[in-house]
C-alpha positions as CSV (number, residue, x, y, z in Angstrom):
1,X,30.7,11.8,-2.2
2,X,28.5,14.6,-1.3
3,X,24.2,14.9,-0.7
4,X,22.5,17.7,-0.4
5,X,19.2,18.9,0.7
6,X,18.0,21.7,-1.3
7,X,14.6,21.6,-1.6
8,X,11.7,20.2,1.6
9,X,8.3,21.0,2.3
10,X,7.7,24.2,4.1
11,X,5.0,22.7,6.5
12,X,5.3,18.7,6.4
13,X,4.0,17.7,9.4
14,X,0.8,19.8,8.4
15,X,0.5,18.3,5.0
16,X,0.5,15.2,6.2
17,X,-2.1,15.7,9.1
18,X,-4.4,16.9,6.8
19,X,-3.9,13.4,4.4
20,X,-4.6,11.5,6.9
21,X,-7.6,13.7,7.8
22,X,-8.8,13.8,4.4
23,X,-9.6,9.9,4.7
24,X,-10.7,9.8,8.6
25,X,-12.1,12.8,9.2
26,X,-16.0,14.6,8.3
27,X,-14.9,17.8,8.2
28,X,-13.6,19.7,5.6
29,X,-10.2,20.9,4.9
30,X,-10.7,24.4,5.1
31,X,-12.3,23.9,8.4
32,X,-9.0,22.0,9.9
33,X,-6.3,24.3,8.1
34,X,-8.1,26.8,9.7
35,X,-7.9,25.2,13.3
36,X,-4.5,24.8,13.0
37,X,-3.6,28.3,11.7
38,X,-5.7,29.4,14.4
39,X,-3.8,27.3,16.9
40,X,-7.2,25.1,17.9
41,X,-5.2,22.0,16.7
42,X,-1.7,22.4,18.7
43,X,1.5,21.4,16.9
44,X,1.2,18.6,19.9
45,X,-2.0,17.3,18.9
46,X,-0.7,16.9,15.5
47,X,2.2,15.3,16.4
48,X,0.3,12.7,18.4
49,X,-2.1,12.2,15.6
50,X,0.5,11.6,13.6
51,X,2.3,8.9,15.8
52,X,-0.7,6.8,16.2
53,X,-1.4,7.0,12.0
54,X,2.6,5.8,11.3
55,X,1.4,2.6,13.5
56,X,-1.1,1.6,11.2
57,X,0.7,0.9,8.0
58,X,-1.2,3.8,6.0
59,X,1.3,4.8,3.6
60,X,0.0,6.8,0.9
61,X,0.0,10.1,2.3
62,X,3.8,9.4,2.5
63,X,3.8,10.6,-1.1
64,X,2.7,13.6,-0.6
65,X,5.8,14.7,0.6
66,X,8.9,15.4,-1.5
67,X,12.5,16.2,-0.7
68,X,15.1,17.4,-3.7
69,X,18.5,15.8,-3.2
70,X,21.9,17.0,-5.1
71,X,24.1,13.6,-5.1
72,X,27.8,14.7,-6.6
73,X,31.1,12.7,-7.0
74,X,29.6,9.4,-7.2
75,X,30.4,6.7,-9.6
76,X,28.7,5.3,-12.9
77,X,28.2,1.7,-10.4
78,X,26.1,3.6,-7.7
79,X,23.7,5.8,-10.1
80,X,23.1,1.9,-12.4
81,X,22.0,0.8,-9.1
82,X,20.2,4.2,-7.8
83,X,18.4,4.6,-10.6
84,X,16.7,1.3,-10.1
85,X,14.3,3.2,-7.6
86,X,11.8,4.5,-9.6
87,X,8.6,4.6,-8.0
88,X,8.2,8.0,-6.2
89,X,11.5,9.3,-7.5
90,X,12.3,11.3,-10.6
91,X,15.9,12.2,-11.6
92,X,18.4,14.2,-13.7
93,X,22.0,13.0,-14.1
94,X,24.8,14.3,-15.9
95,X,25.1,13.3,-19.1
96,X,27.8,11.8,-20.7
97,X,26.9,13.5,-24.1
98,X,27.0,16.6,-23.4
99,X,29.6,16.7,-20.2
100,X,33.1,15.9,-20.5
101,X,33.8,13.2,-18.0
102,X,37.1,14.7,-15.7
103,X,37.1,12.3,-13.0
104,X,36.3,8.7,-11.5
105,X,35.8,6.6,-8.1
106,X,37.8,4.0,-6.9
107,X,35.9,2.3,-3.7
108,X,38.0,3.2,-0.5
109,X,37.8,-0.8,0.2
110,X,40.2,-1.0,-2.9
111,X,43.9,-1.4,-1.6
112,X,45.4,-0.1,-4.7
113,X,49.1,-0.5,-3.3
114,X,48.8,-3.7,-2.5
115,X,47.0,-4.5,-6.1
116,X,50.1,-2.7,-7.5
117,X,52.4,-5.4,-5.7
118,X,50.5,-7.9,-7.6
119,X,51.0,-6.0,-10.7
120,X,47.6,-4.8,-11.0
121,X,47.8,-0.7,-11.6
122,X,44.3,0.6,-11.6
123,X,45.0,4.0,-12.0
124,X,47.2,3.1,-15.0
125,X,44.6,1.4,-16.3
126,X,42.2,4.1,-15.8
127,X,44.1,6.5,-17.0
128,X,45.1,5.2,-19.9
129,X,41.1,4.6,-20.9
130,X,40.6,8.5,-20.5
131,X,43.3,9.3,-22.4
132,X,42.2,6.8,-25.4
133,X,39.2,8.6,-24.9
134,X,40.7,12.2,-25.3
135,X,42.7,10.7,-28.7
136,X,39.2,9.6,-30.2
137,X,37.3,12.6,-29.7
138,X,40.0,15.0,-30.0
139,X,42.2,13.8,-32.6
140,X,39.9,11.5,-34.5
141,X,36.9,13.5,-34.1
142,X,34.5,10.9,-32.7
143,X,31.3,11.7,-31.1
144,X,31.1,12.3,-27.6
145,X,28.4,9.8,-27.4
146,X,29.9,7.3,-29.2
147,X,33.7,7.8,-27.5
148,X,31.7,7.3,-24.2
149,X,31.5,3.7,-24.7
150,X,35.0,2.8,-23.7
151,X,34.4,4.7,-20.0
152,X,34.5,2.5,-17.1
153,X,31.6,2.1,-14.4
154,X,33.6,4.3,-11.8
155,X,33.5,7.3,-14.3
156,X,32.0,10.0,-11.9
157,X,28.6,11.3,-12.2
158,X,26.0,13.6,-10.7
159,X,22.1,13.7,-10.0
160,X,19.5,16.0,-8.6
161,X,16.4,14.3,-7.7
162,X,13.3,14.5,-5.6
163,X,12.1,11.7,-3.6
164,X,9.1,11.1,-1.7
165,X,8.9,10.5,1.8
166,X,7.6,6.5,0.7
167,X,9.9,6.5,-1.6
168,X,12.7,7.1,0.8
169,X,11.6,4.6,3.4
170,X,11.8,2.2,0.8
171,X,15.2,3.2,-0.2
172,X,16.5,3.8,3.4
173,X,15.2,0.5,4.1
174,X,17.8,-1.7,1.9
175,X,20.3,0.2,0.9
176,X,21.1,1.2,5.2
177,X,21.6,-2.7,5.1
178,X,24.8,-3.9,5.3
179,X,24.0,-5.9,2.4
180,X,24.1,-3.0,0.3
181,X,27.3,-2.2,-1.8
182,X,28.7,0.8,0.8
183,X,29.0,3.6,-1.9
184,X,25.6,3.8,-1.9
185,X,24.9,2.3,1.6
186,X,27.5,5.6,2.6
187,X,24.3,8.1,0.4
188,X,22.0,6.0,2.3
189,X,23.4,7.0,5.9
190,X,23.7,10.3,5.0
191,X,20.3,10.7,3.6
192,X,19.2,9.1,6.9
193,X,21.1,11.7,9.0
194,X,19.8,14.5,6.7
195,X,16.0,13.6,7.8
196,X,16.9,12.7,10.8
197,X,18.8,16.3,12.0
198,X,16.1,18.4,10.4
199,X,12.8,16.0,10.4
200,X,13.1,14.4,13.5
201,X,9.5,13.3,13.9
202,X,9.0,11.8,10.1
203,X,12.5,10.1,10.6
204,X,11.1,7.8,13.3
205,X,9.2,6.1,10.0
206,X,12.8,5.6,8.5
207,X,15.4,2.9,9.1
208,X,17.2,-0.2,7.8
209,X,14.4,-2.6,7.6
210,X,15.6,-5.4,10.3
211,X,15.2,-2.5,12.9
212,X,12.4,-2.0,15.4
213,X,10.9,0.7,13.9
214,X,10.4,-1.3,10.4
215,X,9.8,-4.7,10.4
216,X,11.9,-5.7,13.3
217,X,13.7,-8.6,11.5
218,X,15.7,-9.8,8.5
219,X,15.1,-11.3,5.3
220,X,17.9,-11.1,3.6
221,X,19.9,-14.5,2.8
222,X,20.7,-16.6,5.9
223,X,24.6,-16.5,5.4
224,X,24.2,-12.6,4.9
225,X,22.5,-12.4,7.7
226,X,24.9,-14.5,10.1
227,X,27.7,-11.9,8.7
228,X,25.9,-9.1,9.7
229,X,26.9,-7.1,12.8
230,X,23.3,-6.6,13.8
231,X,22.6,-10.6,13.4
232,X,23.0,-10.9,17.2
233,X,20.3,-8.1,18.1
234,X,17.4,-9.0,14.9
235,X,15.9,-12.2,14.4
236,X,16.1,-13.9,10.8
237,X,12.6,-14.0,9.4
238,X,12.9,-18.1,9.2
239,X,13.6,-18.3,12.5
240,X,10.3,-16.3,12.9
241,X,8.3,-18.3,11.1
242,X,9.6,-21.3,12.4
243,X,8.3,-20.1,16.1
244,X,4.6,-18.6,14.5
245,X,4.2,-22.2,12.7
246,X,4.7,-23.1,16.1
247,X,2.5,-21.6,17.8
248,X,-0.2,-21.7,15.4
249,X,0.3,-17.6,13.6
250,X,0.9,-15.9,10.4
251,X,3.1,-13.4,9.8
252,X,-0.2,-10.8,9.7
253,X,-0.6,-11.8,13.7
């Protein structure tokens, strides 16, 4: 699997200062670009604005910022679940119509030799698919799209996409879980490192969502969460609850 940064805002930090500015501040835009080209606002100051505005839950000038990702050699499974993030992210893949498929995934969890023992050959298998797919469009003259049908899920694919920087919190935030399936919790990670090597100050908004930084616990199933390697350093939201009926809270306290 491979991701790729290709496209970012030139001057994020600024764009965003200037959103949040928009809704707290009188003066006009023009008047604060200016300051800050001038160097009246210091990169500093923005910064520190910034800091204290990520602590207030004020999200929407999140989507003002998008990034453009290349995602190649990934399967059919992980781009089904992908594309279920829709809002704030739009998408090309590689079509199946039009593109002759050459190669597919097998999850590096898989012990194919010891499936073999058991008389289960997946890349038999596979193969043997691909190749009924060459006879039908080859020999038999079936459509591409049609032929297509007979593929299986791990059949590699291909998207560009652009993502806002909501969007991507969102995203980071369950599929960094270790709930999610790991070819796309592996995209996850590396979109996180991405962000946080050459954004370092909008990656303190990103995160799996149990960590400190996000909400601080989890709410995934309890079993899940007892698995989980980080169950011993994040509370289960239950358990939470449990201690604010306690004491007399909500969750908004």
């Amino acid at each position: 699997m491979k991701l790729t940064l290709i496209d970012a805002p030139h001057y994020p930090i600024e764009t965003l200062y200037t959103a949040y500015r928009v809704c707290y501040s009188r003066k006009p835009v023009s008047e604060i670009q200016e300051e800050i080209e001038s160097g009246e606002i210091t990169q500093e100051e923005i910064k520190r604005f910034l800091r204290r505005m990520f602590k207030t839950g004020h999200t929407a000038p999140l989507r003002q910022l998008h990034f453009v990702f290349v995602m190649e050699r990934v399967s059919r499974v992980l781009t089904a679940q992908f594309n279920r993030h829709v809002i704030g992210v739009d998408r090309c893949e590689m079509s199946q119509r039009y593109s002759m498929p050459e190669k597919y995934i097998i999850p590096d969890n898989v012990d194919i030799a010891r499936l073999a023992e058991c008389g289960i050959d997946i890349k038999i298998g596979v193969e043997s698919i691909y190749q009924d797919y060459l006879y039908m469009t080859n020999d038999y003259a079936v459509a591409h799209e049609d032929a297509r049908y007979i593929l299986p899920m791990g059949t590699e694919s291909r998207e560009q996409f652009s993502m806002s920087l909501e969007a991507m919190r969102h995203f980071l935030d369950v599929r960094l879980c270790e709930c999610a399936q790991r070819e796309i919790r592996n995209v996850a990670w590396r979109m996180y490192r991405i962000m946080r090597k050459r954004f370092p100050l909008l990656s303190s908004l990103l995160g799996v969502k149990c960590w400190e930084n996000r909400t601080g616990y989890c709410d995934e199933m309890k079993g899940k969460y007892e698995k989980c390697k980080w169950s011993k350093k994040r509370p289960h939201k239950s358990d939470l609850m449990r201690m604010w009926k306690r004491k007399g809270l909500t969750e908004s306290d």
